[in-house]
C-alpha positions as a Markdown table, in Angstrom:
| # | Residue | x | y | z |
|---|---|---|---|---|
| 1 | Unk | -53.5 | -65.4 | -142.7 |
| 2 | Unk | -53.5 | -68.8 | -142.0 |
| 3 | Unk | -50.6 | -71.3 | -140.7 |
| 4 | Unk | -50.0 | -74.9 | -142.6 |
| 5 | Unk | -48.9 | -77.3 | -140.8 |
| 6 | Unk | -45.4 | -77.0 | -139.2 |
| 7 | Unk | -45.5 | -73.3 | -139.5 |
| 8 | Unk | -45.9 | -70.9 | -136.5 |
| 9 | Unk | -48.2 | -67.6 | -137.0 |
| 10 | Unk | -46.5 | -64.7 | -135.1 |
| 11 | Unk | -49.4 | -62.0 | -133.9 |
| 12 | Unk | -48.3 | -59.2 | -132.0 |
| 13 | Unk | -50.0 | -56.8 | -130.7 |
| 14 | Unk | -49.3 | -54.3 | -128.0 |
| 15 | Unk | -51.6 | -54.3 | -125.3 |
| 16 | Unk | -51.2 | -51.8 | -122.4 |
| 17 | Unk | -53.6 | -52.0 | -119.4 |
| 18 | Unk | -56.4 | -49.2 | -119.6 |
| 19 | Unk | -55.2 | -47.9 | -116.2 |
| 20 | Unk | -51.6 | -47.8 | -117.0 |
| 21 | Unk | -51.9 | -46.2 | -120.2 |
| 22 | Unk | -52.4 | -42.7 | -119.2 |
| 23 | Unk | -49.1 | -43.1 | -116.8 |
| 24 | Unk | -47.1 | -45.0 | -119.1 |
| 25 | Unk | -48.0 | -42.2 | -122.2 |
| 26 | Unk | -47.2 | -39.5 | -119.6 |
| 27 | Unk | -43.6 | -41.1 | -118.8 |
| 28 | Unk | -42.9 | -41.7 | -123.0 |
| 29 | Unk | -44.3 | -38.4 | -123.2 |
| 30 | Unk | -41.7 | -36.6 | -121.0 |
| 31 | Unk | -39.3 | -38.8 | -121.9 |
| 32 | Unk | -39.8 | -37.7 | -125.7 |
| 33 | Unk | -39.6 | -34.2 | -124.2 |
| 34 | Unk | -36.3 | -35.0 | -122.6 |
| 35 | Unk | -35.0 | -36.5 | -125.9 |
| 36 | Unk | -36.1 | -33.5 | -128.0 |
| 37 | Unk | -34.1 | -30.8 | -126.0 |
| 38 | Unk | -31.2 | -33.0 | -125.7 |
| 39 | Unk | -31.1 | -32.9 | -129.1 |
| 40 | Unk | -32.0 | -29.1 | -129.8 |
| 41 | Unk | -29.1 | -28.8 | -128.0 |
| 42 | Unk | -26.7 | -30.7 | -129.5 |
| 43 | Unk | -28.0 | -29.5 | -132.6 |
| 44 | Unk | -27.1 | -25.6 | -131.3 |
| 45 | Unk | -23.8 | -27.1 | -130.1 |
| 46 | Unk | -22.3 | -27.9 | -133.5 |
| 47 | Unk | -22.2 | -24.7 | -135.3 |
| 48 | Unk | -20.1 | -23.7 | -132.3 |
| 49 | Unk | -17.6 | -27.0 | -132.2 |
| 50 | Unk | -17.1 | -26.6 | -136.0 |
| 51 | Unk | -16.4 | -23.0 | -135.3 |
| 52 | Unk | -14.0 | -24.0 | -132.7 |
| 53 | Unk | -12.3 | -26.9 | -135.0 |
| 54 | Unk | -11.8 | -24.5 | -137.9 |
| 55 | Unk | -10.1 | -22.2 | -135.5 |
| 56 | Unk | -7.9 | -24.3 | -134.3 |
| 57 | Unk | -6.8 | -25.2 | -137.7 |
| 58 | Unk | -6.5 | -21.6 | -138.4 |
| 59 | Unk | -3.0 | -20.0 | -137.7 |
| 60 | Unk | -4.9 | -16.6 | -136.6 |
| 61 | Unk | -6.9 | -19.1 | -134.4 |
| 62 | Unk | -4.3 | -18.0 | -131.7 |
| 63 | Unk | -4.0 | -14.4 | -131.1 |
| 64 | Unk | -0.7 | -14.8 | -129.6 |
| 65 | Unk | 1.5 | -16.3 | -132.4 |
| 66 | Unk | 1.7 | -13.9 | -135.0 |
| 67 | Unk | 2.8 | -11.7 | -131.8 |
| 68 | Unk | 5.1 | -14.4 | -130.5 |
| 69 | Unk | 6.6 | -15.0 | -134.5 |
| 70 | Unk | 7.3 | -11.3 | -134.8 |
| 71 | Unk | 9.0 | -10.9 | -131.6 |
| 72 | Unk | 11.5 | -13.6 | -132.4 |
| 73 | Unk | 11.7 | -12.1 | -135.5 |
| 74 | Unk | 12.7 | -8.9 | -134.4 |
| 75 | Unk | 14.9 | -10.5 | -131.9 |
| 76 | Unk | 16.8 | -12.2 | -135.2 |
| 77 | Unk | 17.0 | -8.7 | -137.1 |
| 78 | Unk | 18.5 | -7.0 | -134.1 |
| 79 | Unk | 20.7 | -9.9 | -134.4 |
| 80 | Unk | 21.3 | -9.5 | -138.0 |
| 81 | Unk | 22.1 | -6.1 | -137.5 |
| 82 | Unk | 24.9 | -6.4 | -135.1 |
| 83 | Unk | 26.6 | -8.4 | -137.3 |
| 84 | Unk | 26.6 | -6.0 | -140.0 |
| 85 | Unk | 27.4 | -3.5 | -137.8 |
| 86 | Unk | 30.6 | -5.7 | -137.1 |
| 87 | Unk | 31.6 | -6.9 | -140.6 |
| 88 | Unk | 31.6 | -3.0 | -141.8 |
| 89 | Unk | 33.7 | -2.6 | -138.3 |
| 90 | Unk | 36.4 | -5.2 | -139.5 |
| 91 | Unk | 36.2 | -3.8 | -143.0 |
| 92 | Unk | 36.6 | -0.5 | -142.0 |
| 93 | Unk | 39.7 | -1.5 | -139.9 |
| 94 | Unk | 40.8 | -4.1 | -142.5 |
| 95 | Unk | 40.4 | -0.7 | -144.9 |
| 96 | Unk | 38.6 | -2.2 | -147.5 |
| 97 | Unk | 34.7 | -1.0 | -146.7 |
| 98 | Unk | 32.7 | -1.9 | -150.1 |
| 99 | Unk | 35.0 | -4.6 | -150.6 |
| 100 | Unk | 34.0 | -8.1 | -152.1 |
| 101 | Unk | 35.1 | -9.6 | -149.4 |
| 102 | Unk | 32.7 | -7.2 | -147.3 |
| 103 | Unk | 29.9 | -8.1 | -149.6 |
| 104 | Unk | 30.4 | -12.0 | -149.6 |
| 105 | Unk | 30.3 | -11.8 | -145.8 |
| 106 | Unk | 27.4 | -9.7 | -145.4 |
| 107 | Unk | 25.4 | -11.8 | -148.2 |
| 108 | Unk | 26.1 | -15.4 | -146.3 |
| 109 | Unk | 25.2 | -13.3 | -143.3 |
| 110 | Unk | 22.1 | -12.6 | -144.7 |
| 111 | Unk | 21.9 | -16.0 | -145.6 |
| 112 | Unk | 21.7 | -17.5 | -142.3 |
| 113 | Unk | 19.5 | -14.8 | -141.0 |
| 114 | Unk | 16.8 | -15.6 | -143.6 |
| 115 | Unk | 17.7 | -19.7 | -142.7 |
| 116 | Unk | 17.4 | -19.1 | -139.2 |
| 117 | Unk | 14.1 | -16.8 | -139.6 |
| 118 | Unk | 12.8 | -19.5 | -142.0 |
| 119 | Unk | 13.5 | -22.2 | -139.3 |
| 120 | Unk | 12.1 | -20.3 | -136.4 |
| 121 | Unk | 8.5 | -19.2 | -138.0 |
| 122 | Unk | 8.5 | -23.0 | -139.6 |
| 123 | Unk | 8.7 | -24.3 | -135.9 |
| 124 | Unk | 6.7 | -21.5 | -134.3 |
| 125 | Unk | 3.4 | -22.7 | -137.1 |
| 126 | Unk | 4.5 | -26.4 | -136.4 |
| 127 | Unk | 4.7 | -25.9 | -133.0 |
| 128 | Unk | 1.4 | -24.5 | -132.8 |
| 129 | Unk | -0.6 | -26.6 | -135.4 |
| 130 | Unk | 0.4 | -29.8 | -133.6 |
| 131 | Unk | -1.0 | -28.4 | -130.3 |
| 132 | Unk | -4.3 | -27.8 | -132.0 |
| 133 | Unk | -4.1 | -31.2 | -133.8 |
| 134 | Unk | -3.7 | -32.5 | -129.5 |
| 135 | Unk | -6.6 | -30.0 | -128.6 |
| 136 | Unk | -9.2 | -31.2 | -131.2 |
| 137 | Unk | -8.1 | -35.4 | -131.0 |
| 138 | Unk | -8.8 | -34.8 | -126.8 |
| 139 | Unk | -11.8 | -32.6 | -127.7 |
| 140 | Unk | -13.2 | -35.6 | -130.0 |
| 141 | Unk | -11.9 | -37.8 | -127.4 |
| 142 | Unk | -14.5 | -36.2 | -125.0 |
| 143 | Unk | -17.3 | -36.1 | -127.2 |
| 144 | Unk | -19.0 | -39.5 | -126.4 |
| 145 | Unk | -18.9 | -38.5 | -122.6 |
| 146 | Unk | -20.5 | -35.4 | -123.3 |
| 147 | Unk | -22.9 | -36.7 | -125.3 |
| 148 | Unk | -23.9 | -38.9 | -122.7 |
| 149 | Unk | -23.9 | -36.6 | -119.9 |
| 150 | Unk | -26.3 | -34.2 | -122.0 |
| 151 | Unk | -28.7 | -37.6 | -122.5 |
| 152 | Unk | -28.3 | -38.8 | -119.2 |
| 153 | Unk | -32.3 | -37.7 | -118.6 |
| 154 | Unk | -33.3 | -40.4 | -120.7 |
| 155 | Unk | -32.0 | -43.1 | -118.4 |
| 156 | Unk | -33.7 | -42.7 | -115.7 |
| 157 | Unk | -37.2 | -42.6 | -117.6 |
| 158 | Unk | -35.4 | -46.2 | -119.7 |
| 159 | Unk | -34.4 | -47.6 | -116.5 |
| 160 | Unk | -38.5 | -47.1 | -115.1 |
| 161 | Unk | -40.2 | -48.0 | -118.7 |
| 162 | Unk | -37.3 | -50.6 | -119.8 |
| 163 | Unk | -36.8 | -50.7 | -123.8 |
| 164 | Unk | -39.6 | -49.6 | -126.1 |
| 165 | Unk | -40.9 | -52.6 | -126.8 |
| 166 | Unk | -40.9 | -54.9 | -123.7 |
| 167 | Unk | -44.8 | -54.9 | -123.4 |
| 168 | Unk | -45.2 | -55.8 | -127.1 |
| 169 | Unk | -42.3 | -58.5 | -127.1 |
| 170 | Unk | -43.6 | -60.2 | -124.0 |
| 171 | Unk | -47.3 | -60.5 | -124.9 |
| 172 | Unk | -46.1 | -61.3 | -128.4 |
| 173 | Unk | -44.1 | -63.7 | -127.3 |
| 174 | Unk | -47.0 | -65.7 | -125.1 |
| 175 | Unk | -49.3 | -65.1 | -128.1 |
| 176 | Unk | -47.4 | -66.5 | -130.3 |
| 177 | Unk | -46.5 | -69.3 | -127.9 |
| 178 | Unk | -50.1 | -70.1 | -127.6 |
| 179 | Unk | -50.8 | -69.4 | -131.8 |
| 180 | Unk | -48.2 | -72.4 | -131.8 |
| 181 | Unk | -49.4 | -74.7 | -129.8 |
| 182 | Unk | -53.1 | -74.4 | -130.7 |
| 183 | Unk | -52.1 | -76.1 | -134.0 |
């Protein structure tokens, strides 16, 4: 290609000293090495995170709630029962067991039972889906650290070789410095 006047040819080309170049390939070697695990990892890691985010969406995600709802549960029919127990009491000493008025009481009774039941097993799922809402935003709050932690290899071998393309931008750069002013 040639330049007109008042334009600038950019060559690059990279460059590497024939005694460095076994060293420096070794180091971009390992470092590629370093890279690919890293990433065979995080690659194994995700089947188990989406896994674990799927469970804790999942209300059988947590072995103890059903067993904490159905002891509350219980706790409300033993509840339910006793009164019952004493509405046929007081319409038994009231004399008028099968009443209406017996059967209006023990229907609203059974009406704040299933209220009360609803209410509890509404909060008990709410209670426990908002924790695992908590879990997973602190769990995706933690994934850039632990994404840098498992790459943290790499920086040593960056830190020794500098970017990728140092070599090439700095003999580019006095190339085409010297392509510019040889006008």
């Amino acid at each position: 290609m040639s330049a007109s006047k008042g334009e600038s040819q950019n060559t690059s080309t990279q460059n590497v000293w024939g005694t460095q170049q076994p060293y420096l390939q070794d180091l971009y070697s390992q470092g590629q090495g370093v890279l690919d695990q890293a990433t065979q990892q995080n690659n194994a890691m995700m089947p188990q995170l989406d896994q674990a985010y799927g469970n804790a969406l999942n209300p059988q995600g947590n072995p103890y709630l059903d067993q904490q709802v159905q002891g509350g549960l219980g706790q409300l029919q033993q509840n339910f029962g006793q009164t019952l127990s004493q509405i046929r009491g007081n319409a038994v000493n009231a004399g008028s067991l099968g009443g209406s008025r017996q059967g209006v009481a023990e229907g609203i009774a059974a009406r704040d039972m299933g209220t009360q039941a609803n209410n509890f097993v509404s909060g008990m799922y709410g209670q426990n889906y908002q924790a695992d809402q908590n879990r997973s935003m602190q769990a995706l709050q933690m994934a850039p650290q632990m994404a840098v932690q498992q790459f943290a290899p790499l920086s040593g071998y960056q830190q020794i070789l500098g970017a990728p393309t140092v070599l090439g931008q700095s003999q580019g750069d006095s190339k085409s410095k010297s392509m510019s002013g040889a006008k």
